[in-house]
C-alpha positions in Angstrom: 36.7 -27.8 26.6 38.0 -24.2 25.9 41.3 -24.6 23.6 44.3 -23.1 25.1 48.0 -23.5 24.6 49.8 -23.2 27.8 52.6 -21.0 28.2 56.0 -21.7 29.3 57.0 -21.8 32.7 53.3 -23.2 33.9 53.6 -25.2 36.9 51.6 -28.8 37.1 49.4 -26.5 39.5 48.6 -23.9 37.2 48.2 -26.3 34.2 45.4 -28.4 36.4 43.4 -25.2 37.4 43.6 -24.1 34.0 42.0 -27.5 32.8 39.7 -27.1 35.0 38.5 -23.3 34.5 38.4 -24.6 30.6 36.2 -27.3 31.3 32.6 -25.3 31.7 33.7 -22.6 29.1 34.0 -22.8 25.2 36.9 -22.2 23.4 38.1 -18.9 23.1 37.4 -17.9 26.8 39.9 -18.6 28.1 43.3 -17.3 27.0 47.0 -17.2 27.8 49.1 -16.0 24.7 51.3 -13.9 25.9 50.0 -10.6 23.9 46.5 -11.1 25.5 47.8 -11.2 29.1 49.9 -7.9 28.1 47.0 -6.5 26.9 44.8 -7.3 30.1 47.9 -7.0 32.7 46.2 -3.0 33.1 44.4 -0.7 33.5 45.2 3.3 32.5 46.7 4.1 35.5 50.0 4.2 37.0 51.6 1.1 37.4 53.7 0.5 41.1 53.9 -4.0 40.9 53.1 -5.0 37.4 52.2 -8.2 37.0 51.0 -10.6 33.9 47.7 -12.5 34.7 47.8 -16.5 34.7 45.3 -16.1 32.4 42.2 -14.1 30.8 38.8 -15.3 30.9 36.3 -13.8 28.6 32.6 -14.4 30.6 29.7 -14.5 28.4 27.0 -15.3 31.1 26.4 -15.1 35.1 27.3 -19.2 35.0 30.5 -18.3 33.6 31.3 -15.9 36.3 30.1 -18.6 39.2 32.3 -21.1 37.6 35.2 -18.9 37.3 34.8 -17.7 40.6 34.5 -21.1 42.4 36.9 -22.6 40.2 39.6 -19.8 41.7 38.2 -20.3 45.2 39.3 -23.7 45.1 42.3 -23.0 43.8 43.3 -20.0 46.1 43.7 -17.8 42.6 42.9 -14.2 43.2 40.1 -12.5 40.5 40.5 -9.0 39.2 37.8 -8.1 37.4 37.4 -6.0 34.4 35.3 -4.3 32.6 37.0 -1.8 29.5 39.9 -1.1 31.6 39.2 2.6 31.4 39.9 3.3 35.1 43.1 5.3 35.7 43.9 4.0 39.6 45.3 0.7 38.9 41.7 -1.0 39.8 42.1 -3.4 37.3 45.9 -3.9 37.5 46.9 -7.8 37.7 47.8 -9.1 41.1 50.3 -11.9 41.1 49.1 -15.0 40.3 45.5 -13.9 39.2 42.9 -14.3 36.1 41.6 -11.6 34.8 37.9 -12.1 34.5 36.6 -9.7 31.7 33.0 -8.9 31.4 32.9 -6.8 28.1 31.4 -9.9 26.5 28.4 -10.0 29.0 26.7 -6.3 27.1 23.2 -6.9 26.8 20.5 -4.8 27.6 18.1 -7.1 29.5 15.0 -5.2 30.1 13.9 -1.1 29.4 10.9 -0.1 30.7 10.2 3.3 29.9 6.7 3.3 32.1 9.3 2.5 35.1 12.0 4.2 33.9 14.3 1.5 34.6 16.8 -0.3 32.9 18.5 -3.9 33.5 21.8 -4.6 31.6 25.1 -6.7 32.0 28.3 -5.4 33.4 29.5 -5.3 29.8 27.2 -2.7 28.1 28.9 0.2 27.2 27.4 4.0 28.7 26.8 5.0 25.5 25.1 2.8 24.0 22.1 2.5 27.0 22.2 6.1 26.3 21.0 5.3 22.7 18.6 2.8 23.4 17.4 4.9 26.3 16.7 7.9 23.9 14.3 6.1 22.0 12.2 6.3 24.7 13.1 10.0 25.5 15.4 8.8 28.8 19.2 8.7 29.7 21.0 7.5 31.7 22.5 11.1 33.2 26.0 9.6 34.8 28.6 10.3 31.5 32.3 10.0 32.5 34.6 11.3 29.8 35.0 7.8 28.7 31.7 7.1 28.4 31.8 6.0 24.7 33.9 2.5 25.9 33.7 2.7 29.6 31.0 0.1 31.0 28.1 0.4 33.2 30.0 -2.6 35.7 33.2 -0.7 35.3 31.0 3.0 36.4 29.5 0.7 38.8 32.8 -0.4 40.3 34.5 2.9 40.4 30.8 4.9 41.3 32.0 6.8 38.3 31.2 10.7 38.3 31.4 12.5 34.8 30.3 15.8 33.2 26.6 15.7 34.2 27.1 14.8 38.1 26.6 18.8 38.9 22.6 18.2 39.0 22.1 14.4 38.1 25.1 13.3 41.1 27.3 9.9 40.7 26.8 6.1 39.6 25.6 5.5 42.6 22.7 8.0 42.6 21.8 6.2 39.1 21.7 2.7 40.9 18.7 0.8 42.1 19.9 -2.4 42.2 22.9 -5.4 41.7 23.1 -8.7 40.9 26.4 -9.9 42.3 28.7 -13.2 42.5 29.7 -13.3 46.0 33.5 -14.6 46.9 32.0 -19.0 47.1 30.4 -18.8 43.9 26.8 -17.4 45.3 24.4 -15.4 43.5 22.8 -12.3 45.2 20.2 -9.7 44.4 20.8 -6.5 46.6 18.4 -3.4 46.4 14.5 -3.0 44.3 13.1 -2.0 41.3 11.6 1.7 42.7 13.2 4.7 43.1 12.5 4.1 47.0 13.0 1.4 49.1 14.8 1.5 52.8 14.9 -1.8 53.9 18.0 -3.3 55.4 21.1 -2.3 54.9 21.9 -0.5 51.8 24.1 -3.3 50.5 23.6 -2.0 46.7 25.6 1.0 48.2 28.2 -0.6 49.8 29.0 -2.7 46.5 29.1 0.5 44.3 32.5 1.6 44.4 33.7 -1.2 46.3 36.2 -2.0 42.9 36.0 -5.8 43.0 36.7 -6.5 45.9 33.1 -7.4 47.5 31.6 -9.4 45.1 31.7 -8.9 41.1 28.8 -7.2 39.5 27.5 -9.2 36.7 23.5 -7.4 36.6 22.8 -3.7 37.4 19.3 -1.7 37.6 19.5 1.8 37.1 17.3 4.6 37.4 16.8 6.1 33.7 16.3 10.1 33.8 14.2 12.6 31.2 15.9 13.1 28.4 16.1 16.9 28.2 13.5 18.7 25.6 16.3 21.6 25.5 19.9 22.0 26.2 21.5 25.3 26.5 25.5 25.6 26.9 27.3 28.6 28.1 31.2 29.4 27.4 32.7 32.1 29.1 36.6 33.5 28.9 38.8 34.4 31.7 41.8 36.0 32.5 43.0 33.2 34.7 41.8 30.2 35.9 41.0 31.6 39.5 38.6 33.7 38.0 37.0 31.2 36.3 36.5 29.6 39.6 35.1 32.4 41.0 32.8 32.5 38.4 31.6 28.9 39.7 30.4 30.4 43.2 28.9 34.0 41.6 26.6 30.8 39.7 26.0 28.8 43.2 24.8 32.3 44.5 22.8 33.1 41.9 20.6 29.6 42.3 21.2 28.5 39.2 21.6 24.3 38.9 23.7 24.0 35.5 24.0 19.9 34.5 27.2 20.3 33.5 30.1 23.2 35.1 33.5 22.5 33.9 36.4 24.7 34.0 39.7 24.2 31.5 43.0 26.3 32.7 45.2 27.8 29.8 47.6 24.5 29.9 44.7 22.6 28.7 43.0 24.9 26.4 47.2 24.6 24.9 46.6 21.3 24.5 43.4 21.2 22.8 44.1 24.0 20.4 47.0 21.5 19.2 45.0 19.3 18.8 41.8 20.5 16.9 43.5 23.5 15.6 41.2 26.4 17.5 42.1 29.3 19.3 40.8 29.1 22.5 44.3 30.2 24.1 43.7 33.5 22.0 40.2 34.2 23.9 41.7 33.8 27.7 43.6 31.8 29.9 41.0 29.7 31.4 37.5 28.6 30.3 34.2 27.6 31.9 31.6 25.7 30.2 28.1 25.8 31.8 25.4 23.5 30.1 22.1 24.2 31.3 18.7 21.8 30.6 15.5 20.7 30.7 12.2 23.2 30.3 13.9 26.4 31.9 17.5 25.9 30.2 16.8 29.2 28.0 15.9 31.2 31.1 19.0 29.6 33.1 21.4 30.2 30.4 20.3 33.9 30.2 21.1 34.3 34.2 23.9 32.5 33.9 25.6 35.0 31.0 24.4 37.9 33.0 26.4 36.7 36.2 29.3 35.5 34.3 29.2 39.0 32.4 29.3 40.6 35.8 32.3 38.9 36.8 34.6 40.1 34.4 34.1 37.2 32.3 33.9 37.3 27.7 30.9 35.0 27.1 30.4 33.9 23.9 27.1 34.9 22.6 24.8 33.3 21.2 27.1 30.2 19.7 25.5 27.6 21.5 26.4 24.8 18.4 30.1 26.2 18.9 29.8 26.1 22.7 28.3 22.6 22.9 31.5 21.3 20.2 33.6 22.6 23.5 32.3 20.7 25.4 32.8 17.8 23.2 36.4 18.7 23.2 36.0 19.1 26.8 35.9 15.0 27.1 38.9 15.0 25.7 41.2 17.4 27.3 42.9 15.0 29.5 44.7 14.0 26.8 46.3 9.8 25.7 49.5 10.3 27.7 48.1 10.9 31.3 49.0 8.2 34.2 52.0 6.7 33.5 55.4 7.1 35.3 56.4 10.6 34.5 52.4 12.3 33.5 50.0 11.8 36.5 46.5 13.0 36.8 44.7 13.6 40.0 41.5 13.3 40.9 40.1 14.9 44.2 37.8 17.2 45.4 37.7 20.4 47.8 34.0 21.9 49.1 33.2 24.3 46.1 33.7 27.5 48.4 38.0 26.4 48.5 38.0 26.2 44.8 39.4 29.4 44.4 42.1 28.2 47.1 43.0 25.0 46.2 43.7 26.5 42.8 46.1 29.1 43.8 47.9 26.1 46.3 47.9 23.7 42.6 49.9 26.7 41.1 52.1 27.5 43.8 53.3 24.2 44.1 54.1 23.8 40.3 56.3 26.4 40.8 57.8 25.2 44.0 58.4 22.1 42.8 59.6 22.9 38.8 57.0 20.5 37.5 54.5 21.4 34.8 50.4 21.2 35.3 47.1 21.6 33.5 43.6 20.9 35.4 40.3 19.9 34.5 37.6 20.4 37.0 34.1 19.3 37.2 33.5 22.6 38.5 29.5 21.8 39.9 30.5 19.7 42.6 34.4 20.9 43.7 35.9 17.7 41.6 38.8 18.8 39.6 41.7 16.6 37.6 45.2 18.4 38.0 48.3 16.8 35.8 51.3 17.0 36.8 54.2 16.1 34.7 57.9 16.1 34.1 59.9 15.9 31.1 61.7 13.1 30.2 64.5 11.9 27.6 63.9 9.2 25.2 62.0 7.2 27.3 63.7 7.7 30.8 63.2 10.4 33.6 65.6 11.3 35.9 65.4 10.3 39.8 65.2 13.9 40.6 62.5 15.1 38.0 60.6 11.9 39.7 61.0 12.9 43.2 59.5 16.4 42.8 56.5 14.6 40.1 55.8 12.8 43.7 56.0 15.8 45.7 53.7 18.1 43.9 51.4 15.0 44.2 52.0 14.5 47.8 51.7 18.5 48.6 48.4 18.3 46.4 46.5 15.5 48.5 47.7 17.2 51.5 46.5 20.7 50.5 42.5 19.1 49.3 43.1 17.0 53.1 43.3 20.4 54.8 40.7 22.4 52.7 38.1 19.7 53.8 38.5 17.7 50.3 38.8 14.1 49.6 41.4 12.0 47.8 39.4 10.8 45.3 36.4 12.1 43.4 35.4 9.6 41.1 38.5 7.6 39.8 38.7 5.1 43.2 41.6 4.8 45.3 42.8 1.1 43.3 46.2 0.7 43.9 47.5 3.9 43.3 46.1 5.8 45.8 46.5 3.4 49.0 49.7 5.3 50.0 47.8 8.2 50.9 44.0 6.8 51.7 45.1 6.5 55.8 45.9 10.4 55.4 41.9 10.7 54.7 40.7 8.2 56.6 41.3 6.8 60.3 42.7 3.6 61.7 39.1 2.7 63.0 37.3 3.5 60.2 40.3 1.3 57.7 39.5 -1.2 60.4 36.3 -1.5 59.8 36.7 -1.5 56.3 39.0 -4.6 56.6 36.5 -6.4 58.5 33.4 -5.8 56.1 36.1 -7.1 53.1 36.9 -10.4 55.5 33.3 -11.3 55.4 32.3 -10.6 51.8 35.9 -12.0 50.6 37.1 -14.5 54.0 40.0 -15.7 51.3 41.2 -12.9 50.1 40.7 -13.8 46.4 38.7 -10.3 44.9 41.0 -8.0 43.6 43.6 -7.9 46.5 45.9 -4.9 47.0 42.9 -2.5 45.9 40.9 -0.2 47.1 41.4 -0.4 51.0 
């Protein structure tokens, strides 16, 4: 039996499911010391209903999870699920009354079969490292959020997860073949195949991408491995602001040109990371776009791409690629430690690429309007960007009115992607954050339906309530 001491203010109830959850698992898996259920209580994004977990269980193995899972269904006990806790949308945030069931100890990369170019790994492997153990075999795995040195493959999986490279090599989802899932009773599943193709049924493997917990919990994942690229050419390129930049995006598009990687840094950011790694890109322009081009052609690509930019009004750096490809580095960084909390928010939608240029101007206009502060991001390729906005605070307290414009310039900004054709979300999932505004995007039928497909994966309610729809 797992050793546990129980904490005060356990019911008889609680006590008795906890025995019970211990009595499969060995000790050390299951935990409810106070600092542990802090720790694990969330995610990186905002919190709106914070709540400690009953307690933490640390799975090791696919039993663990289908004991877990139909211990809690016995129970009644709702089951977040979580992987690094990386997200930044309250996906992983504790419901009341819940375990947190973390798969970081489940990281093993099953099979790699570099004839197939597949891969089979646990939820808990980190991106990073099936990147390294891909490029033995000259492969990666192309989806690379910014967190992709501690994020997880089940956490990408449960988010779909975008990143840097999703401008040619698209989402999680484009990456995934195939899931091994633990459905809401305790069941084991196998959705999808082991080729690239396969269109039989429905596309449950789909459906469970991005579906945050709340469908079934991931606990085996088959992905779809990519060339690793025999050259790599990166483009920076200086702007006077960052609506030219963003024109620069579309003078790319129209030149036919398929960078991996478009990103574009405005000067609030390029601020942010001269402070922090002492350069001076704020002395070269007020807004920066990176363009990494790969594969066979890169050189060619890269030289079409400098010659458009050029056009444009844009400084390229020339020939720096080791300096360019350190930016891009920094790039991963530039959202910065202090992003979703209560006073520093960080969006994530995305606008067709032809309203970039618009939805840029509207994100500046309503800074001003609204007497809050922003930087953005953007992955540039595919109309995704990341606007902050943020309000000063005292100490540690903000002011009801610095709050109530923070949440205006938010509201005006999911409004103004809404009209330009855009979505709410990009990448990060709607978790609990972004409910309040996911009926804005989508219709009562389609919620509906939504709800329905949720009641039969989940009849009890017990995955990850209060997220994601």
């Amino acid at each position: 039996m797992s050793d546990y001491t129980a904490v005060s203010g356990q019911t008889k109830s609680t006590s008795g499911f906890l025995d019970e959850l211990a009595a499969a698992l060995t000790p050390g898996q299951v935990a409810v010391d106070e600092p542990t259920l802090v720790m694990y209580a969330a995610d990186k994004g905002p919190v709106l209903d914070h709540h400690l977990p009953v307690a933490v269980v640390f799975a090791k193995s696919v039993e663990d999870v289908q004991h877990v899972v139909r211990s809690c269904a016995k129970h009644g006990v709702p089951i977040v699920a979580r992987g690094a806790g990386t997200g930044v949308s309250g996906g992983a945030h504790a419901s009341q009354g819940c375990i947190v069931l973390s798969l970081e100890r489940m990281n093993r990369i099953l099979q790699l079969n570099a004839d197939d170019e597949t891969a089979v790994v646990e939820p808990g492997v980190v991106n990073a490292d099936l990147n390294v153990a891909a490029a033995e075999h000259g492969l990666m795995y192309a989806p690379d959020p910014a967190s992709y040195k501690i994020s997880t493959i089940g956490g990408n999986v449960a988010t779909n997860a975008g990143g840097l490279r999703c401008a040619k090599y698209g989402v999680t989802r484009d990456s995934v073949l195939a899931l091994d899932v633990v459905l809401a009773d305790g069941s084991l599943i196998h959705a999808g195949h082991q080729t690239f193709k396969g269109v039989a049924g429905y596309d449950l493997t789909a459906l469970f991408v991005g579906s945050e917990g709340t469908l079934g919990i991931v606990v085996g994942v088959t992905v779809r491995l990519r060339y690793l690229p025999r050259e790599v050419q990166t483009v920076a390129a200086f702007y006077a602001d960052f609506r030219g930049a963003a024109a620069g995006v579309l003078a790319v598009g129209k030149a036919r040109v398929q960078p991996a990687i478009m990103e574009m840094l405005d000067a609030g950011t390029l601020a942010q990371l001269d402070e922090l790694y002492g350069s001076d890109l704020g002395e070269r322009g007020q807004a920066l776009l990176l363009i990494q081009t790969d594969g066979f052609g890169a050189a060619a690509e890269a030289t079409l791409v400098r010659e458009v930019l050029s056009a444009g009004g844009a400084k390229v750096m020339a020939g720096a690629n080791a300096e360019a490809e350190r930016l891009i580095e920094m790039r991963r960084s530039s959202r910065g430690d202090e992003v979703d909390n209560e006073y520093r928010v960080g969006e994530d939608v995305a606008v067709p690429r032809s309203r970039l240029v618009d939805y840029v101007a509207a994100l500046e206009a309503m800074a001003v309007n609204h007497a809050v502060q922003l930087k953005v991001v953007a992955h540039a390729g595919d109309g995704n960007l990341h606007p902050t906005f943020w309000v000063d605070r005292v100490d540690t307290e903000v002011d009801a009115d610095a709050m109530s414009r923070l949440n205006k310039a938010l509201d005006d900004s999911i409004d103004a992607a809404l009209e330009m054709g855009g979505t709410i979300t990009g990448e990060h999932g709607v978790g609990q954050y972004k409910l309040r505004w996911l009926g804005l995007e989508q219709a009562e039928p389609i919620r509906e339906l939504q709800h329905r497909v949720k009641e039969l994966f989940d009849p009890a309610g017990i995955l990850n309530p209060g997220k994601a729809i």
